[in-house]
Every structure is written in structure tokens, then in C-alpha cells.
N, CA, C and O of each residue as an XYZ file, in Angstrom:
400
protein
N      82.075     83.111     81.197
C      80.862     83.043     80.427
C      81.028     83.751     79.084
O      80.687     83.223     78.025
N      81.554     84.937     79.171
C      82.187     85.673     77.871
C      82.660     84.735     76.449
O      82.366     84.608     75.260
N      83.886     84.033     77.802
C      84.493     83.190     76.174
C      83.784     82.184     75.755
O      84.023     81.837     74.599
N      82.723     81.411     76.511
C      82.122     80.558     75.694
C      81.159     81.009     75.004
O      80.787     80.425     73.986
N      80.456     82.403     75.554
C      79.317     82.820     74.588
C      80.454     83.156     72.826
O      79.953     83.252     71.706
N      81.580     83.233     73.063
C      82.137     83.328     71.799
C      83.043     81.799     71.256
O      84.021     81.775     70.508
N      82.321     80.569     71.934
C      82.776     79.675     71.340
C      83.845     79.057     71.727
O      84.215     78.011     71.193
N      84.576     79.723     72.864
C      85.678     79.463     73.645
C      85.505     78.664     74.339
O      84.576     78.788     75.137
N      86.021     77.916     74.346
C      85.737     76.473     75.988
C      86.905     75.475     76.657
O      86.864     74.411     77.274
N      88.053     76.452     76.172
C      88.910     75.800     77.084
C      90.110     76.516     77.023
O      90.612     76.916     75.973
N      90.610     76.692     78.238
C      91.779     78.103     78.501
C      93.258     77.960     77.647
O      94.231     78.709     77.732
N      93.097     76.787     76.829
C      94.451     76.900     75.994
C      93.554     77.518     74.497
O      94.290     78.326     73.930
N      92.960     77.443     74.166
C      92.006     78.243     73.112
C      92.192     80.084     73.899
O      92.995     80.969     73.604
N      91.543     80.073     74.508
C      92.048     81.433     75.215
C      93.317     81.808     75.065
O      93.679     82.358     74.025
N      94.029     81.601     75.923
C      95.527     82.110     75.662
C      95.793     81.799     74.502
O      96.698     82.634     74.487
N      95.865     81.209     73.138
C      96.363     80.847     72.115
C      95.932     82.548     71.468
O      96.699     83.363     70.955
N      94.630     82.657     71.692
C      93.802     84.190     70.964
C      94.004     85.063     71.743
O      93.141     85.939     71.689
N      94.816     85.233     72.502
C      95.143     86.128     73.332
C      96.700     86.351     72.529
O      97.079     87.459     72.149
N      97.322     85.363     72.396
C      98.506     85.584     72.460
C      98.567     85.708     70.497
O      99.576     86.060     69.887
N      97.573     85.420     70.004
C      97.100     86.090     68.653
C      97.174     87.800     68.548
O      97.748     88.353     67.610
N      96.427     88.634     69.784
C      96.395     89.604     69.889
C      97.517     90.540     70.883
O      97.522     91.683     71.340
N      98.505     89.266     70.924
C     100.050     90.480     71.344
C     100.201     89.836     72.922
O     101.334     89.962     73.386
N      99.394     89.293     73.633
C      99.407     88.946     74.967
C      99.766     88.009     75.478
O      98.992     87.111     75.812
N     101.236     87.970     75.700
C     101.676     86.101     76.362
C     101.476     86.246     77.319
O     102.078     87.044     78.037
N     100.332     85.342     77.745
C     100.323     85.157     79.427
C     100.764     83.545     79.852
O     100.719     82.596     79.069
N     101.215     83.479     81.339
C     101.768     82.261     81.433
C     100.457     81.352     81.989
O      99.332     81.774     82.258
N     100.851     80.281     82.053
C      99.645     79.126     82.439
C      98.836     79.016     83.491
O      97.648     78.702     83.565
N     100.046     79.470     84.725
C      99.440     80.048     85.862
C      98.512     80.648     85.803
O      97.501     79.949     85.739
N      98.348     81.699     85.793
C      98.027     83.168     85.262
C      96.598     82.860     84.925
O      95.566     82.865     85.595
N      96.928     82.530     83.396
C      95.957     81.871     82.618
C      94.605     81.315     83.226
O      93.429     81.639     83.065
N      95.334     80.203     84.104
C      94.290     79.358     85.063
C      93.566     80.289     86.129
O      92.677     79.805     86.829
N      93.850     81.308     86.227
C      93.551     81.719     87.583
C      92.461     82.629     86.917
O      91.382     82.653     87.508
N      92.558     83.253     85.971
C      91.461     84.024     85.274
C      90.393     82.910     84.445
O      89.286     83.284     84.058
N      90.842     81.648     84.260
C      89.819     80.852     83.527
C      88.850     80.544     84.637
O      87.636     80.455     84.453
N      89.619     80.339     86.133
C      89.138     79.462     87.033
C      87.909     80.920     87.758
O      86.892     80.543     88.340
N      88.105     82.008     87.656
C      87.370     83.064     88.123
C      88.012     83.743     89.426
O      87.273     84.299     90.239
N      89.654     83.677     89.646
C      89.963     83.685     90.287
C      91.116     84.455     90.635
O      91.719     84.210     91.681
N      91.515     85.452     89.782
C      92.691     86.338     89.675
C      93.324     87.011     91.079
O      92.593     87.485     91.949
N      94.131     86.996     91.131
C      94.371     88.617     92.571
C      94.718     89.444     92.078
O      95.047     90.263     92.936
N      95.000     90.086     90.431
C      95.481     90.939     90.146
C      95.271     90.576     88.575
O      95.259     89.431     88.123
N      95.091     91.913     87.749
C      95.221     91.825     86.286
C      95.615     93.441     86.306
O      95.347     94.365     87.074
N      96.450     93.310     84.974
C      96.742     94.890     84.900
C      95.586     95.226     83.614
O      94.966     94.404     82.940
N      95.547     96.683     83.548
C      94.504     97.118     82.754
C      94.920     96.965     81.283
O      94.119     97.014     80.349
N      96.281     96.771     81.156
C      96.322     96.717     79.261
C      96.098     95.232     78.945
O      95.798     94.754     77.851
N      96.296     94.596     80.097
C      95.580     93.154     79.637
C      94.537     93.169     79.903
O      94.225     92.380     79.011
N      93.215     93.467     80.581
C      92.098     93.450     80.587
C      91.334     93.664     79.593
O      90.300     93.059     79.309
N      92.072     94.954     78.777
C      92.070     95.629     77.343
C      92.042     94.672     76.058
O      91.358     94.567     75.040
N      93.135     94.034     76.631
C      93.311     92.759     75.187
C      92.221     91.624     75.292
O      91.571     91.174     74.349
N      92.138     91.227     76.682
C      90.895     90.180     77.118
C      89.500     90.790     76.441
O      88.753     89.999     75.866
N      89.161     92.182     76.511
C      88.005     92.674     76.046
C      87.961     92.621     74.855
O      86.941     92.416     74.197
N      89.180     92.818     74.385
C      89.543     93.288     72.295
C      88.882     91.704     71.972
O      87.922     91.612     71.207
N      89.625     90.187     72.777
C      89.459     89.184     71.908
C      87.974     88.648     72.227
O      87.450     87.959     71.352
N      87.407     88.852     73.155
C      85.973     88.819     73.868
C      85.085     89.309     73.232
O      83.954     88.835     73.343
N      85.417     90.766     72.095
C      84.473     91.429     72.175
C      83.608     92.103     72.513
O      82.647     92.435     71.819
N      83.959     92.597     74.336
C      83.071     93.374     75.390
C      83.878     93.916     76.262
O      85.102     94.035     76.324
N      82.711     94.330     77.150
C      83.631     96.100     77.716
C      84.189     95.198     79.075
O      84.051     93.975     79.106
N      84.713     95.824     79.979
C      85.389     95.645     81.492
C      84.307     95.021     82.105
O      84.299     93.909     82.634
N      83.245     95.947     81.979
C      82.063     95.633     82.863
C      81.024     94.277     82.511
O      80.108     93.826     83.200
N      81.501     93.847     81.259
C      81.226     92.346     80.827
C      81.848     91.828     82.016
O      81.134     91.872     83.018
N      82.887     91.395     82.140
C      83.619     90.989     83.084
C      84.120     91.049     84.703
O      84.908     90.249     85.206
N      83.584     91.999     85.281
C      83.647     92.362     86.115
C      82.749     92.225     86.977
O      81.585     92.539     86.724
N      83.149     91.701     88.227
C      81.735     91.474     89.234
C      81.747     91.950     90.307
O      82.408     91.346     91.152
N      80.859     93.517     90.816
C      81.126     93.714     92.063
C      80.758     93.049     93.260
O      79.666     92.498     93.399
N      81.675     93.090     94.162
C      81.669     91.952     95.448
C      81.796     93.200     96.739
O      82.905     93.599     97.095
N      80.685     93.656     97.270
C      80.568     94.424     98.355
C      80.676     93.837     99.291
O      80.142     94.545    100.145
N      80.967     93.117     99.669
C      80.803     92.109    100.947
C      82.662     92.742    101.344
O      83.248     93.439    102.172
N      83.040     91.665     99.720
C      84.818     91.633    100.792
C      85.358     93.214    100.440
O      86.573     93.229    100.636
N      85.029     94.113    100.136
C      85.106     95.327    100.603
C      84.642     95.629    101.387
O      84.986     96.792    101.595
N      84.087     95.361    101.967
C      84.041     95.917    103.574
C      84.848     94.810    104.262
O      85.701     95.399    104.927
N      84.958     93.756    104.387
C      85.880     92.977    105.009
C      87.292     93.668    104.909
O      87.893     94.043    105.916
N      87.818     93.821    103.546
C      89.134     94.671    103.912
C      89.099     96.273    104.445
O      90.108     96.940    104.213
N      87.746     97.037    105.292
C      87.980     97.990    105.818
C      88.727     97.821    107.211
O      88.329     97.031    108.068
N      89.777     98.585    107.353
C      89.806     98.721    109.188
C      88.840     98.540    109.820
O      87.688     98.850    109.517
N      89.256     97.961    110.861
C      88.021     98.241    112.145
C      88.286     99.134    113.181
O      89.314     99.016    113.847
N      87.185    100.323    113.463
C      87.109    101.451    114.033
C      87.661    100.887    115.620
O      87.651     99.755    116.105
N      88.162    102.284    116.200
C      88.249    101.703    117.787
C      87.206    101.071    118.364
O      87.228    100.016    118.998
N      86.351    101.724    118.130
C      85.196    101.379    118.999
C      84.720    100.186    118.491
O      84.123     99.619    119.407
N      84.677     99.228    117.021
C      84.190     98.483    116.887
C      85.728     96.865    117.437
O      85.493     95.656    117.441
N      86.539     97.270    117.651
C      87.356     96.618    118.525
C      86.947     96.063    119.950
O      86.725     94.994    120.519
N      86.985     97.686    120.232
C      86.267     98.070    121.894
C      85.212     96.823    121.999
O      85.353     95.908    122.811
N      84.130     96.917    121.061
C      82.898     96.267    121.048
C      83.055     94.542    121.035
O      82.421     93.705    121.678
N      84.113     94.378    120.081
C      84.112     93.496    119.405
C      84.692     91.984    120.162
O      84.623     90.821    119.766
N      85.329     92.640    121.523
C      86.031     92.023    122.001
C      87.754     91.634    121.539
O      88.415     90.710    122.012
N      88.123     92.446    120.685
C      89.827     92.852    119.741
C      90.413     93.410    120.857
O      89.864     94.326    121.470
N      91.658     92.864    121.233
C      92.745     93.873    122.117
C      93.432     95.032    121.528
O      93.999     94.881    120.446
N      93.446     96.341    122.209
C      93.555     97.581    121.069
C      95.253     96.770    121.092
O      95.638     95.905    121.880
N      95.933     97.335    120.078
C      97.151     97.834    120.062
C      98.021     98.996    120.984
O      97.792    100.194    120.817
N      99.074     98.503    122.003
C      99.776     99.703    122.733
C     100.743     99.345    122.214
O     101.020     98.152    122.096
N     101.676    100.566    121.671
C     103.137    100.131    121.718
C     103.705    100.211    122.825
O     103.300    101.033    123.648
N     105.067     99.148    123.176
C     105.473     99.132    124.328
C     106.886     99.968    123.966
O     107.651     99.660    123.052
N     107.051    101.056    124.859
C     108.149    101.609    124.741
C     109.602    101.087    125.668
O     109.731    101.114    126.892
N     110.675    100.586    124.561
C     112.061    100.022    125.317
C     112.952    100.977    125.277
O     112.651    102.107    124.895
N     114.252    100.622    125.695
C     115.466    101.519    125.295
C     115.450    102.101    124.684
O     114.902    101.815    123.619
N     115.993    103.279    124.866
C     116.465    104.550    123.557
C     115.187    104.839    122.683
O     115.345    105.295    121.551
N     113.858    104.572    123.200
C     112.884    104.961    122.470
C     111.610    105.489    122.976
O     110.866    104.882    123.747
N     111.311    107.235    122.251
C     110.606    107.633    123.173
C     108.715    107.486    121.993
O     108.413    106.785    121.026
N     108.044    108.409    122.695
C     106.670    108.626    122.174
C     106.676    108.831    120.647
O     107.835    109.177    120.417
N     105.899    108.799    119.295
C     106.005    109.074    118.309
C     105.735    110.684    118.752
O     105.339    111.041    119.862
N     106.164    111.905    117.170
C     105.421    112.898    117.582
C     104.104    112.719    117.397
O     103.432    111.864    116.820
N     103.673    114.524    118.513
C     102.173    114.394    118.428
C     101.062    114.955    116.783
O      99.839    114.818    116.788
């Protein structure tokens, strides 16, 4: 929404002004942040995305509480509950208890 509120409307316009401001990113890449869809950005590119945008991180950024808690562990007890088989290690040859 950023880049079109600045006139931007299509991800080779993006990367072209990106890569105006020092940042070659590859196409992949590219697509995956046009599409809303990254698994990873490092922060000095986020930096340059903001420089050519014109706005802060938090322009961009959307918190998603849901799949943070999805990537928490699940407690014993919510296993226990849950119907999850705990984990035992099975001890073989030449191998005893971890320490305590």
C-alpha cells in the first residue's frame, strides 16, 4: 500500500528505486515482499525500503498475534490435554540418562 500511495504499482518500478538507492535485490526476493509475503528481510534493507517509501518500519509492518502463539511450545500439560504423545527417549547401547 506504501508504494502505491507513492505512485508505485509494479515491483519492477520498486526494485529499479531501490536499486537507485544502493539495494540489488533479486526477483525472487522482490516478489515475495511485493506479494506480502517475505520469511525474512534484514534490517538495512528494511532501512532502504523506508528511505525510498518515505516511512518508518511501522508503516510496514503488521502485527500477527495469532501465529505467535502458534510458534509457542506446547506446555506438558497442554499435550497431556491435548491428546499429543509426550516424547521418551529410548535408551540403546552405550547410552546412559542425560545429566540431571
Amino acid at each position: 500500500m506504501k508504494a502505491a500511495e507513492r505512485g508505485i504499482w509494479k515491483s519492477t518500478e520498486m526494485r529499479r528505486r531501490l536499486a537507485d538507492a544502493g539495494l540489488e535485490i533479486s526477483a525472487g526476493k522482490m516478489s515475495a515482499l511485493w506479494t506480502g509475503t517475505p520469511t525474512t528481510i534484514r534490517l538495512d534493507d528494511l532501512d532502504v525500503i523506508c528511505f525510498v517509501l518515505e516511512c518508518s518500519p511501522t508503516d510496514l509492518l503488521i502485527c500477527e498475534p495469532d501465529q505467535v502463539k502458534a510458534r509457542k511450545p506446547r506446555t506438558e500439560q497442554e499435550q497431556a490435554s491435548g491428546g499429543g504423545t509426550a516424547v521418551t527417549p529410548r535408551l540403546g547401547r552405550n547410552r546412559t540418562l542425560p545429566p540431571a
